[in-house]
N, C-alpha and C positions, 0 to 999 in steps of 0.2 A: 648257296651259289658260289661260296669263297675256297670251296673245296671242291668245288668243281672248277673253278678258274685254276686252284694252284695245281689240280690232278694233271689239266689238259694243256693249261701254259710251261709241264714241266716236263713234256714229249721232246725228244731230239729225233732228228731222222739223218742216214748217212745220203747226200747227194749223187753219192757215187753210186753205190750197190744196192741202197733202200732199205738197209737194216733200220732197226726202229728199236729207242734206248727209252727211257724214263729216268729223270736225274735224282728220282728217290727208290724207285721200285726198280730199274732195270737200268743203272748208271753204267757205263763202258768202263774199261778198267783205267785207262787213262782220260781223266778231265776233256770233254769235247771230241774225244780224236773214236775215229770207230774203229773196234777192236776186230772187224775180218779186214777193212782193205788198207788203215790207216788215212782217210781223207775226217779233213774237218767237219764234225757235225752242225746241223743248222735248227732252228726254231722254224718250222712251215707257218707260212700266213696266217692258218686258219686256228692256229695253237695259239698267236699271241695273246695276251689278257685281252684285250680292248676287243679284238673279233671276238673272244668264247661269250665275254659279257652281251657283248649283240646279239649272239646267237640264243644267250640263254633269253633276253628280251623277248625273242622273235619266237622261243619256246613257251614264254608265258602267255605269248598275245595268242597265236596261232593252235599250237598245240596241246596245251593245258588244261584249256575245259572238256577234253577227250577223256580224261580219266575219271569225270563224274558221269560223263556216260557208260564207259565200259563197268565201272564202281557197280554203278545201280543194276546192271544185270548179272551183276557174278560172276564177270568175265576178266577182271583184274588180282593181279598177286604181285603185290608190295617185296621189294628187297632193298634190304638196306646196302648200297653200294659204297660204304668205306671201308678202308681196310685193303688187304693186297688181294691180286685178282685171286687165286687160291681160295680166300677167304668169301668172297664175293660171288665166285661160281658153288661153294661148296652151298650157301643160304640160299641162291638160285635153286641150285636141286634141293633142298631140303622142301621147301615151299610148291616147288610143283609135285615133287612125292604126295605131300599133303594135301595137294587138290587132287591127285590121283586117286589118292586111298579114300577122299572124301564124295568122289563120284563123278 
């Protein structure tokens, strides 16, 4: 969960034009400021730590016993989501090839 707090609480978005940064994977070139129209960048609501932690609550209450259903029919493919998106989308396709070529 704390990798997912620091992934999502570490979104910037520009107010103005709606560019969208990451302060580790896709930081602007100058600290805060967006690099197309120069307006200061903001933390959205829903990025704060305190909302993603709710979110993930509300992910374990609601939507988390869904994956022993879809689990038990063979209808779920696990990917390990850390790392940069690159990395993330490259094991995404790797894993559905696999279910591909598996039938």
């Amino acid at each position: 969960p704390e990798v997912i707090v620091k992934r999502m609480s570490g979104r910037r978005v520009c107010p103005k034009c709606g560019r969208s940064y990451h302060n580790e994977h896709i930081p602007p070139k100058t600290e805060g400021v967006c690099d197309a129209c120069g307006a200061d960048l903001i933390t959205r609501e829903d990025d704060k730590p305190e909302t993603v932690r709710q979110r993930l609550a509300t992910y374990q209450e609601a939507t988390a016993p869904l994956i022993e259903y879809y689990e038990t029919r063979g209808l779920l493919v696990r990917v390990d989501g850390s790392g940069t998106p690159e990395e993330v989308w490259d094991r995404l396709f790797e894993q559905l090839d696999a279910q591909v070529q598996d039938g």
